[in-house]
C-alpha positions as CSV (number, residue, x, y, z in Angstrom):
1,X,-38.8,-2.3,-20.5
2,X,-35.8,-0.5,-18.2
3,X,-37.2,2.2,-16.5
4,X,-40.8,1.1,-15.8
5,X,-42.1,0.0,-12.6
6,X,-42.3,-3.8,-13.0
7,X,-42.2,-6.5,-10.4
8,X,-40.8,-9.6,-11.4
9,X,-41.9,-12.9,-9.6
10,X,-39.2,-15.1,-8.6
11,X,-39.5,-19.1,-9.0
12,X,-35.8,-20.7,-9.3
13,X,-33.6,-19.3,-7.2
14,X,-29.3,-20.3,-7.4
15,X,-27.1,-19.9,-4.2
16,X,-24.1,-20.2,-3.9
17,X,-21.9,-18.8,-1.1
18,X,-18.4,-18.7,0.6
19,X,-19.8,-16.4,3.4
20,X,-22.8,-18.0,4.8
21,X,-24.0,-15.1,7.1
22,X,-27.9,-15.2,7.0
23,X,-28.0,-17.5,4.1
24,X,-29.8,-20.2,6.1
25,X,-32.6,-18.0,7.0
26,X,-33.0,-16.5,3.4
27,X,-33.3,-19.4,2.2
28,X,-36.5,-20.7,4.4
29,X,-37.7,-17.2,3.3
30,X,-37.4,-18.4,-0.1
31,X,-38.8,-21.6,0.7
32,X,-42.3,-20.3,2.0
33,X,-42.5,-18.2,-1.2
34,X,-42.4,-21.6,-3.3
35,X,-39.0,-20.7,-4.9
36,X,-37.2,-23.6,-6.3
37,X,-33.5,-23.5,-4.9
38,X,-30.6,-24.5,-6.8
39,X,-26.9,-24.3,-4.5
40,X,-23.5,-25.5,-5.0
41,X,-21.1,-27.6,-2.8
42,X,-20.7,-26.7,0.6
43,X,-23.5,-24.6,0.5
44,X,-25.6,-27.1,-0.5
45,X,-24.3,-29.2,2.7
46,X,-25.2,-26.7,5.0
47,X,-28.8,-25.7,3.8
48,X,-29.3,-29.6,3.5
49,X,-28.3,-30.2,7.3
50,X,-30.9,-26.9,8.0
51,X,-33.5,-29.3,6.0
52,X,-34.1,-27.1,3.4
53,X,-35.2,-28.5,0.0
54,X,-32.0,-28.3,-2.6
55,X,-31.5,-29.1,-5.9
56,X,-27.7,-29.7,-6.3
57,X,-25.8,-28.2,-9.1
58,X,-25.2,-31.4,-11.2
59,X,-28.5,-32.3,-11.1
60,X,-29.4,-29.4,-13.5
61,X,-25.4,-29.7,-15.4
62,X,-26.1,-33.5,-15.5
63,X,-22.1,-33.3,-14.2
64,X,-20.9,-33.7,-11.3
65,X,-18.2,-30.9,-9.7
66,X,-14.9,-31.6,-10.8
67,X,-11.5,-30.5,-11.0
68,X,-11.6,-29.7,-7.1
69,X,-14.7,-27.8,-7.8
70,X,-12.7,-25.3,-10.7
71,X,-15.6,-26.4,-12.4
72,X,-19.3,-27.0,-11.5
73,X,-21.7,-23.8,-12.7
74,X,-19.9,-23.1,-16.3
75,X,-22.7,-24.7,-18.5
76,X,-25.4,-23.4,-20.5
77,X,-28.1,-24.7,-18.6
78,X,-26.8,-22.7,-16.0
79,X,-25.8,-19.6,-17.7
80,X,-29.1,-19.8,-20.3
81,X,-31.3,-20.4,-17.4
82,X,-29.4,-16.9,-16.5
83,X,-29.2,-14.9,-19.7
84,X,-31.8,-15.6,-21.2
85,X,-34.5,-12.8,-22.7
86,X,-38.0,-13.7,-21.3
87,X,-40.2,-11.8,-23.8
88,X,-37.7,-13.2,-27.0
89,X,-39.7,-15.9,-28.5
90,X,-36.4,-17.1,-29.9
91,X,-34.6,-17.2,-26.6
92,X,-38.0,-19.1,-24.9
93,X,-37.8,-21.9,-27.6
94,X,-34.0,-22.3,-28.0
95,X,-34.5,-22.7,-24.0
96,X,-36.8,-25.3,-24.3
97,X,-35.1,-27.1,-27.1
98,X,-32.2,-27.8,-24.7
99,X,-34.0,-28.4,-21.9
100,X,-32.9,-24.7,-20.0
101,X,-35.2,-23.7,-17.5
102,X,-34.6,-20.0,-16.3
103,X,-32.7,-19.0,-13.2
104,X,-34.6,-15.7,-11.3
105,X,-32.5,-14.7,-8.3
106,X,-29.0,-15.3,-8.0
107,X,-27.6,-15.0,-4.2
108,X,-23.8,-15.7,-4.6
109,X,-20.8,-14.3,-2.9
110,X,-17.0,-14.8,-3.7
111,X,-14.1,-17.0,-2.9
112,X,-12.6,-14.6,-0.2
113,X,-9.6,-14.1,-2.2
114,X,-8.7,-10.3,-0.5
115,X,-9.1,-12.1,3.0
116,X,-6.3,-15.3,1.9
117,X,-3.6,-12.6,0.6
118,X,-3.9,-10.9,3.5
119,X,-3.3,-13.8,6.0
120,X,0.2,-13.9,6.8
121,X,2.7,-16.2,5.1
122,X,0.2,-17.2,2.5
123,X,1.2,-19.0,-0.3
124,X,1.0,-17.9,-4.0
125,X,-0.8,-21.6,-5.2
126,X,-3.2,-21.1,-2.0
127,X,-4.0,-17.6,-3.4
128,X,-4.4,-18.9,-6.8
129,X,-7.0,-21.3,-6.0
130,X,-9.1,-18.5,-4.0
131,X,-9.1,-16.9,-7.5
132,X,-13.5,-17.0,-8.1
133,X,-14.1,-17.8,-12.1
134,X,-17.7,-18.8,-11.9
135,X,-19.1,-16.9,-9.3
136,X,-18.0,-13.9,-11.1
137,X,-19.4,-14.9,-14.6
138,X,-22.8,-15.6,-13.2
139,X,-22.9,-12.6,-11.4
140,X,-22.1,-10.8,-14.2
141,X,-24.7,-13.0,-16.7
142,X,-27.4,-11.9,-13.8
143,X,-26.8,-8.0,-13.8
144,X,-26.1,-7.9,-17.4
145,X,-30.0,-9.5,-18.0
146,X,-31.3,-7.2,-14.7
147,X,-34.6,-6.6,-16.3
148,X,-35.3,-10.6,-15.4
149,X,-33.3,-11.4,-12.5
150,X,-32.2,-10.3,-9.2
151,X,-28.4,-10.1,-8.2
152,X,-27.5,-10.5,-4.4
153,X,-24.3,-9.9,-3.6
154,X,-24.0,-8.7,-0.4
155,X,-26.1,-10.8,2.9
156,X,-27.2,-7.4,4.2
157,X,-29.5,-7.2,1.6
158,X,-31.3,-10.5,2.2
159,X,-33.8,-8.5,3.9
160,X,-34.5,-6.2,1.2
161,X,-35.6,-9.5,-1.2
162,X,-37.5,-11.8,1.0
163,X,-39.7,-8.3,2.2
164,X,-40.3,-7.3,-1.3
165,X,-41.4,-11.4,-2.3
166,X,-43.7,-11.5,0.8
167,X,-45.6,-8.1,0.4
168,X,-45.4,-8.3,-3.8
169,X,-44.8,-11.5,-4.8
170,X,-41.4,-10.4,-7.0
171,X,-39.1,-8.0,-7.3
172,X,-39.2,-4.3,-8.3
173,X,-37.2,-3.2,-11.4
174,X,-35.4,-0.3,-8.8
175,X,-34.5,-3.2,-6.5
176,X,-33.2,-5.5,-9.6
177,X,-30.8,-2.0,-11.2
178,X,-29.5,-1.0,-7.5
179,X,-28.3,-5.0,-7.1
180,X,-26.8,-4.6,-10.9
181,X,-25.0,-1.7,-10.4
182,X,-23.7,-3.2,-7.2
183,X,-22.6,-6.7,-8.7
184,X,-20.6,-5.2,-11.2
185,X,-19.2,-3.0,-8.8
186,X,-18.5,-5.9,-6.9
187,X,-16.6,-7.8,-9.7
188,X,-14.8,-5.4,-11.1
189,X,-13.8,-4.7,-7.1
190,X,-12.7,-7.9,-7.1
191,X,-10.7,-7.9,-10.4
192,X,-8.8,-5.4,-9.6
193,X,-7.4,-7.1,-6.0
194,X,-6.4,-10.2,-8.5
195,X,-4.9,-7.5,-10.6
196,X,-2.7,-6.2,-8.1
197,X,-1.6,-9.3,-6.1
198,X,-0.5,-11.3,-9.4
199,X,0.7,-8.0,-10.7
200,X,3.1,-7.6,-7.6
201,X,4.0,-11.3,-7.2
202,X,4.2,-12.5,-10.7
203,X,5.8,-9.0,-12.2
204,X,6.7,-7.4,-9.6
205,X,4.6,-4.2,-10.8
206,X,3.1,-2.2,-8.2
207,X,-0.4,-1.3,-9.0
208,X,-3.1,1.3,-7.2
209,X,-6.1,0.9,-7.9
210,X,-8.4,3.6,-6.4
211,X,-12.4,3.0,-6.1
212,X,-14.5,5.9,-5.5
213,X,-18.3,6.8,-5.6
214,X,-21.6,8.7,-5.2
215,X,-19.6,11.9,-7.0
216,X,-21.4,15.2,-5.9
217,X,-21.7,17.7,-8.7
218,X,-19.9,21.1,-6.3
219,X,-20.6,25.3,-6.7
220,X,-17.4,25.3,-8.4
221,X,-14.1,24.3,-8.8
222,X,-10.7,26.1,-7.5
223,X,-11.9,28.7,-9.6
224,X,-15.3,29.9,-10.6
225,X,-14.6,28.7,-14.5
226,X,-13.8,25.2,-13.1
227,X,-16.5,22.3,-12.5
228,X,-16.0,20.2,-9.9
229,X,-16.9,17.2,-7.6
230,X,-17.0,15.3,-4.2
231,X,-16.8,11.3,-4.0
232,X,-16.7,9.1,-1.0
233,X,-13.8,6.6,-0.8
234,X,-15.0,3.1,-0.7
235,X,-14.7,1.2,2.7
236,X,-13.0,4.3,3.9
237,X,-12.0,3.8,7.7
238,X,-12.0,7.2,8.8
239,X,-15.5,8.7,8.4
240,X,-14.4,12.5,6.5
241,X,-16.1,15.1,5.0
242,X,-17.5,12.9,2.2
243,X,-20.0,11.2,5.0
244,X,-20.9,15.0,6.6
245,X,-24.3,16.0,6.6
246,X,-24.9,19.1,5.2
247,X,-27.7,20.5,7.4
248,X,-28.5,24.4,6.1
249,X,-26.6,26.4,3.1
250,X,-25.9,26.6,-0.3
251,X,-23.9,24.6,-2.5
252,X,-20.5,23.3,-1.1
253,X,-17.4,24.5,-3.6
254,X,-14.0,23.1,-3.8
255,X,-12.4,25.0,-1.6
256,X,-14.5,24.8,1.3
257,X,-14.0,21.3,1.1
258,X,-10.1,21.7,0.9
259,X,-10.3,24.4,4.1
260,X,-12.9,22.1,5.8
261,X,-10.7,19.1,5.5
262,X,-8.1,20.9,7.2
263,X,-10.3,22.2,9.8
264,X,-11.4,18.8,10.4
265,X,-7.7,17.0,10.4
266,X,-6.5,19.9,12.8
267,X,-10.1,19.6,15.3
268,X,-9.2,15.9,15.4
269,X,-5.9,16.4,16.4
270,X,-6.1,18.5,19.1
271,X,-9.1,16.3,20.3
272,X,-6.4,13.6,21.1
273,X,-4.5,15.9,23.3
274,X,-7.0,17.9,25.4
275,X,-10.9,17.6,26.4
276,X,-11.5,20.9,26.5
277,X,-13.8,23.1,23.9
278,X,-11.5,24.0,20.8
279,X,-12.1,26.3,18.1
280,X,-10.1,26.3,14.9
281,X,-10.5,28.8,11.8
282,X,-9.0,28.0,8.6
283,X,-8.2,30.5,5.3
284,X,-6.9,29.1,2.3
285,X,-5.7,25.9,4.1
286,X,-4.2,27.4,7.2
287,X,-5.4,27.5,10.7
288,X,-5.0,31.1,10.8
289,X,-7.1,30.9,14.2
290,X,-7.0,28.1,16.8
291,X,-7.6,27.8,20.9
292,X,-8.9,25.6,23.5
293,X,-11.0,27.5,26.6
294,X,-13.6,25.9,29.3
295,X,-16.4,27.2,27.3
296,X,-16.9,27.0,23.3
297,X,-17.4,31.3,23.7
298,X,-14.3,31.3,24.8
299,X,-12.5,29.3,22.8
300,X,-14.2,30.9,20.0
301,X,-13.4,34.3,20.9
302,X,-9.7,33.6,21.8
303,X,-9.1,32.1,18.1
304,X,-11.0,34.7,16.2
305,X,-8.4,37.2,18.0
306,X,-5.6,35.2,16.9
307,X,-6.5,36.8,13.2
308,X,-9.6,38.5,12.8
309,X,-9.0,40.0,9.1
310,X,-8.2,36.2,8.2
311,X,-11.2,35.3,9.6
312,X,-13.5,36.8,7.4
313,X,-15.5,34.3,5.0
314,X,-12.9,31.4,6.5
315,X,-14.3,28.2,7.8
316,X,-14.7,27.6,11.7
317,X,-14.7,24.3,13.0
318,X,-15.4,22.9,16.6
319,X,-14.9,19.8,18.5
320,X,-18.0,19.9,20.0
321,X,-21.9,20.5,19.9
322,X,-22.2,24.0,18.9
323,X,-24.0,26.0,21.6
324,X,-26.3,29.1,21.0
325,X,-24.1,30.8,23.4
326,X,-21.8,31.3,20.6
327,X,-23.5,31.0,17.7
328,X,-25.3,34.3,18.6
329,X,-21.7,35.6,19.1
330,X,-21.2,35.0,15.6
331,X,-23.9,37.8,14.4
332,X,-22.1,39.9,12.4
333,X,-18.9,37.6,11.9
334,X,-19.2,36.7,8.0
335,X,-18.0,32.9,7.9
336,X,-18.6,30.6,4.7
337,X,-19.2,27.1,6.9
338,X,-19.3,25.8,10.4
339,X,-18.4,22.5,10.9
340,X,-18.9,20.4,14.2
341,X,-20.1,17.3,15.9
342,X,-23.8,18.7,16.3
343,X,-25.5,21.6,16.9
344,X,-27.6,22.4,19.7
345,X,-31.2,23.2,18.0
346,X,-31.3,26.5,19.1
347,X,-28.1,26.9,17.7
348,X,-29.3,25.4,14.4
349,X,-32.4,27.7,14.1
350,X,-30.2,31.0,15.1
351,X,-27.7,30.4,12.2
352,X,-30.3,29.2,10.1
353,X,-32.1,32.6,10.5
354,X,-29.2,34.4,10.7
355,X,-28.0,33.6,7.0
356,X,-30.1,31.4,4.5
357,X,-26.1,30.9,2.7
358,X,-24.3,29.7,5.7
359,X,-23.3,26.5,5.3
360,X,-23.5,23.8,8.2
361,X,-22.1,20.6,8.3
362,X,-22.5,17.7,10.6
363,X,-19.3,16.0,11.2
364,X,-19.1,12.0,12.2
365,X,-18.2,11.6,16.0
366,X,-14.6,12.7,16.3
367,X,-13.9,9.7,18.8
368,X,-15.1,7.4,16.6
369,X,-12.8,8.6,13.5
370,X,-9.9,7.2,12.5
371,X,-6.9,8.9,10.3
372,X,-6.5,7.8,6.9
373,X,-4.0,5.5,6.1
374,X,-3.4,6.9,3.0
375,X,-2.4,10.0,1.6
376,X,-3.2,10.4,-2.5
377,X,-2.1,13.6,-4.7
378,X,-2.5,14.0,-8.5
379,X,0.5,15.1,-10.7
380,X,0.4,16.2,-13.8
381,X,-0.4,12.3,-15.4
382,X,0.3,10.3,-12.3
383,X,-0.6,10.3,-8.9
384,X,1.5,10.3,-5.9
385,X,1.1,8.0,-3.0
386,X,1.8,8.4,0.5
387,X,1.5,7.1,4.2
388,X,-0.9,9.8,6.5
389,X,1.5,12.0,8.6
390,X,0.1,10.5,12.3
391,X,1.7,11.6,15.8
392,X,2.9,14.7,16.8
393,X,7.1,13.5,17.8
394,X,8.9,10.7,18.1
395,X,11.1,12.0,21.0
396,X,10.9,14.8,23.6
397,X,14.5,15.4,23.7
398,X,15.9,18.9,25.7
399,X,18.9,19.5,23.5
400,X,20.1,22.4,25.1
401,X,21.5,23.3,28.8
402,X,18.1,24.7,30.0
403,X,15.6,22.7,30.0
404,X,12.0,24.2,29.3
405,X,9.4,23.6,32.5
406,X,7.0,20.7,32.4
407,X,4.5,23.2,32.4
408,X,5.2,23.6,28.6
409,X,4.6,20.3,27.4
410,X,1.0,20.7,26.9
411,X,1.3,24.2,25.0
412,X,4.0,22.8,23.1
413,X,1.5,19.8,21.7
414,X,-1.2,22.3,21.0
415,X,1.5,24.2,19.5
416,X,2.9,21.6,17.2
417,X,-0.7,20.4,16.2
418,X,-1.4,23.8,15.0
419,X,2.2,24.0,13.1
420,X,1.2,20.3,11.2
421,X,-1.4,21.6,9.2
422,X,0.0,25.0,8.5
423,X,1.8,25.2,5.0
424,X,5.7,24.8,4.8
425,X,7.8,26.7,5.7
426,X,5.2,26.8,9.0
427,X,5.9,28.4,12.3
428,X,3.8,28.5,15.0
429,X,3.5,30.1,17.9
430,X,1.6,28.8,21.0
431,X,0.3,30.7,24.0
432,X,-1.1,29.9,27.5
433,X,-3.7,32.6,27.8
434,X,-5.4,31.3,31.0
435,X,-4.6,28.5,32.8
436,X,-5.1,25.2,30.5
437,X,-6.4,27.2,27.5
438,X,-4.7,28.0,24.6
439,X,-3.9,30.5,21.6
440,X,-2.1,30.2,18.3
441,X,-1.2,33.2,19.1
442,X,0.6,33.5,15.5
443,X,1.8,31.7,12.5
444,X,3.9,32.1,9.8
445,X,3.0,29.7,6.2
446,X,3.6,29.0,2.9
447,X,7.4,30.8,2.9
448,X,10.4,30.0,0.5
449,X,12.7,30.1,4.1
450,X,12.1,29.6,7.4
451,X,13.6,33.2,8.7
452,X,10.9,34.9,6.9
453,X,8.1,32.2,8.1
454,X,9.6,34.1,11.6
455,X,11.1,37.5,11.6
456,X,7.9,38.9,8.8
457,X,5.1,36.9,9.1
458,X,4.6,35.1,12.3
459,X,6.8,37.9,15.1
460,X,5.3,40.5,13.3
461,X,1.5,38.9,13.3
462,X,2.3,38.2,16.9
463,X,3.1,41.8,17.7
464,X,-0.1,43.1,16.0
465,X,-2.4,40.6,18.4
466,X,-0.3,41.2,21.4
467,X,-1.1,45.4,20.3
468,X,-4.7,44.6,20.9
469,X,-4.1,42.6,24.4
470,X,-2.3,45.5,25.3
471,X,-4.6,48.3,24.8
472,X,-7.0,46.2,26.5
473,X,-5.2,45.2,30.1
474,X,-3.5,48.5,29.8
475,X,-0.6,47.3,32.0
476,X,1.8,49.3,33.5
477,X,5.4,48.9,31.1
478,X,5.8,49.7,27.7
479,X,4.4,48.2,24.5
480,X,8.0,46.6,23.7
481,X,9.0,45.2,27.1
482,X,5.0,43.9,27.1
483,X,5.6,41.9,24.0
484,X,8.6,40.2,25.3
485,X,7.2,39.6,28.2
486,X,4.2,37.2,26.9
487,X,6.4,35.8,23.8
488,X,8.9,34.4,26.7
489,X,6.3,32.3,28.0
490,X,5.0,31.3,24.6
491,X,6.7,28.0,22.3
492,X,7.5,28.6,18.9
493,X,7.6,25.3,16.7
494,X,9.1,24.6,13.4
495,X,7.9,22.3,11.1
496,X,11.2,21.7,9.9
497,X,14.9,21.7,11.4
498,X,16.5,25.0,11.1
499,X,19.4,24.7,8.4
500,X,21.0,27.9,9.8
501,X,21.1,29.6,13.5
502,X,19.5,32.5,12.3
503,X,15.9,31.5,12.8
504,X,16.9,31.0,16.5
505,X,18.6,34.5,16.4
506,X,15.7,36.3,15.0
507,X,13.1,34.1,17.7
508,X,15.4,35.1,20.6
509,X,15.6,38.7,19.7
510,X,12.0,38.7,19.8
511,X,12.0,37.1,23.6
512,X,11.0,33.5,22.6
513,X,12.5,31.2,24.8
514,X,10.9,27.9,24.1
515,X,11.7,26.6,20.7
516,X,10.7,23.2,19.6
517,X,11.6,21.4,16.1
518,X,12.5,18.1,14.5
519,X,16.2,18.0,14.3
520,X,18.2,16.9,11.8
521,X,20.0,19.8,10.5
522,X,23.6,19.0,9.4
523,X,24.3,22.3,11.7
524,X,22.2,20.6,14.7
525,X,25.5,21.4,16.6
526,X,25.3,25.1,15.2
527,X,21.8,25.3,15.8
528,X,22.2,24.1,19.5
529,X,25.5,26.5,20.2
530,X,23.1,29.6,19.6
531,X,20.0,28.7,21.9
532,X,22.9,27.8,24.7
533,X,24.6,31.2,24.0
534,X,20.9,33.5,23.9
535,X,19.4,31.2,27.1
536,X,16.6,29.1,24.7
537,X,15.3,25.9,24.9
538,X,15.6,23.6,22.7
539,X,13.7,20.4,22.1
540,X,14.3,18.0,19.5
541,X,11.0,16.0,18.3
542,X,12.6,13.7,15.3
543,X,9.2,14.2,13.6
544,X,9.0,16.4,10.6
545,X,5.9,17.6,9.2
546,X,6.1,19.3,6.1
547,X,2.8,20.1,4.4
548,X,3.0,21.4,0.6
């Protein structure tokens, strides 16, 4: 029977609800279909005062509610009328031996247990008591017997029912499995907050319970001999990648999402702090290229300079619509996925053409996206559990004698926006390229110690950028005294306090002068005595922002 296409009529109907939404106007839906509708307690009440026709639980129990209403639909002419096989012979005549007529639709939605915990002060008997027991077991006796009756759990999909009983007279078998799969779902949802409530209050056990769905098979895994997929968080409140719309492009693997996700956290976070066009480029989970310009051509240009080796088959994410102006830019410029916003339709059809594997992805608003509460990482059998890293600092404190301009402020934000999402040990350095735009001019990621983070990886990748400026303005000093030049008006953040001075030694020798970092250090006072002594500024955030 499963699996074919069968409609099945519907003339007793049972609802029973704590939220009402809609309910009233389903059920005069029901009622010009001829369905027969059974109800329960209040909601009884209120479809009564709408003058709709209702048969009240105890007349089909023959007893009345009791027990403060623990107990009213626990009785086999209720859960017969439910389970009940329609094409069993025995089940038809063991029904009408007791007198069990069956129940077709079931519309029932819980005691709102989730919403009483989370009221303030609440106490544990109230919380007991918005603990569901028959509500649950009939929605479970409904989507176990699916191929005879409809399960509605949810008041958005009122709609769904009355259409299909006005245009076939029933409901279809895909209709009756969807509402099965999503009543179980629903229970089992619900469980699991009793579960960990009474688990914390009665035990004092602290449980997670993680609900995820819709899993994507992926190309790969972290590696091509590893399978892998995608779900979508339940209720999530910050729309992610899991909600993108893939427009154009192969299969997404496991590490695009990784890269994309960090393209996407580090887009969002410099859309809080400017509204111009940004453009960020991420390899193996580092923004190795990121700028803001008045244009998305120039934004995009300015962070493909930042690293162009790096660049190559990375992932390039923008805050905004993607413009043909720079998609035709990117001719030539192998990148695995674009994310953004939108794209412009010319823009679509040009990087369509342009490569049949590119992978495009639609992002959700950015302004209408939330952070995730939640951090979750899996250890080897266990999980670890985390608030999201949000804000950039909790202070702006000038530590040292000179204080940096105001003029900084806003490079330092880019700056420090760029450094949180860059592996630990991460430094970053930020440059002002034009007046309001910005350059991560430089990084340094993933080190066992700061000093190398600087002095090896992110000095020396600033020196090989600043080469390339160089040849092209052609000014009139020397290669050396340039660099020095432009790295004294650039800021240099740490994503960490400096245990030792010699990160500041190795920063000043290279002519930064603006220096920002969290603090903390037990030589703070160390720390501080070399920036005075070499003429840097120092600024103290409080905020660390470690990312392993």
């Amino acid at each position: 029977m499963a699996g074919d296409s069968k409609v099945v009529p519907v003339k007793r109907a049972l609802i029973s609800t704590s939220d009402k939404t809609g309910v009233v106007d389903f059920c005069r839906e029901l009622q010009k279909s001829n369905v027969e509708i059974i109800s329960t307690g209040g909601t009884s009440m209120v479809l009564k005062d709408e003058g709709i026709n209702v048969v009240d639980i105890s007349e089909i129990t023959g007893f009345p509610e009791m027990m403060d209403g623990r107990v009213k639909t626990l009785h086999p002419t209720i859960h017969g009328g439910i389970l009940a096989k329609r094409d069993s012979q025995s089940h038809i005549k063991e029904a009408e031996k007791n007198s069990i007529r069956f129940i077709d639709l079931l519309a029932i939605n819980l005691y709102p247990f989730e919403e009483t915990i989370n009221s303030k002060n609440v106490k544990l008997s109230e919380a007991i008591e918005q603990i569901d027991i028959g509500g649950p077991a009939m929605l479970r006796a409904g989507a176990k017997n699916y191929e005879y009756v409809t399960v509605i759990t949810d008041y958005n999909d009122y709609a769904t029912v009355t259409e299909e009983l006005t245009q076939t007279g029933g409901i279809s078998l895909d209709t009756r499995q969807r509402f099965a799969v999503k009543a179980f779902r629903h229970t089992a949802n619900y469980d699991s907050i009793v579960d960990t409530y009474l688990s914390k209050t009665l035990l004092g056990e602290d449980i997670l319970r993680l609900q995820f769905t819709n899993g994507q098979p992926l190309r790969y895994g972290e590696n091509w001999h590893q399978e892998a997929r995608c779900y979508s968080e339940v209720n999530a409140t910050c729309p992610g990648l899991s909600k993108a719309v893939q427009l154009h492009g192969k299969q997404m693997s496991y590490n695009n999402y990784i890269d994309a996700d960090n393209a996407l956290q580090t887009i969002r976070e410099l859309e809080q702090i400017t509204s111009k066009h940004a453009a960020v480029i991420v390899k193996h989970n580092n923004p190795c290229g990121l700028a803001t310009g008045t244009t998305q051509l120039q934004a995009l240009k300015e962070a493909l300079a930042g690293d162009p080796i790096s660049a190559f088959g990375s992932i390039l994410c923008f805050n905004k619509p993607v413009t043909l102006e720079a998609a035709q830019f990117l001719k030539g410029i192998f990148v695995e996925l674009i994310l953004a916003p939108a794209f412009e339709p010319e823009a679509l059809e040009f990087l369509a053409h342009k490569n049949k594997d590119l992978r495009l992805l639609e992002l959700p608003k950015l302004n209408e996206s939330s952070a995730a509460n939640n951090i979750y990482h899996y250890i080897t059998g266990g999980v670890l559990k985390q608030t999201a890293d949000q804000g950039l600092y909790e202070k702006w404190e000038t530590v040292t004698s000179n204080n940096p301009p105001d003029k900084k402020y806003e490079l330092a934000m880019f700056t420090i926006a760029a450094c949180k999402h860059t592996k630990s040990n991460a430094i970053t350095i930020g440059y002002e390229y034009q007046t309001g735009c910005y350059t991560l001019l430089a990084m340094g990621a993933g080190q066992p110690n700061r000093v190398d983070s600087i002095k090896k990886l992110a000095i020396t990748k600033a020196h090989e950028n600043l080469l390339t400026r160089y040849e092209t303005e052609q000014p009139e000093i020397g290669v050396e005294e340039y660099y020095k030049q432009i790295l004294s008006e650039c800021v240099l953040t740490s994503d960490a306090f400096f245990p030792f001075p010699d990160s500041i030694i190795s920063s000043a020798k290279a002519g930064i002068r603006y220096i920002v970092s969290p603090g903390g250090s037990i030589r703070d006072k160390e720390v501080i005595a070399e920036a005075n002594k070499l003429g840097v500024s120092l600024v103290f955030t409080g905020m660390r922002h470690f990312n392993h």
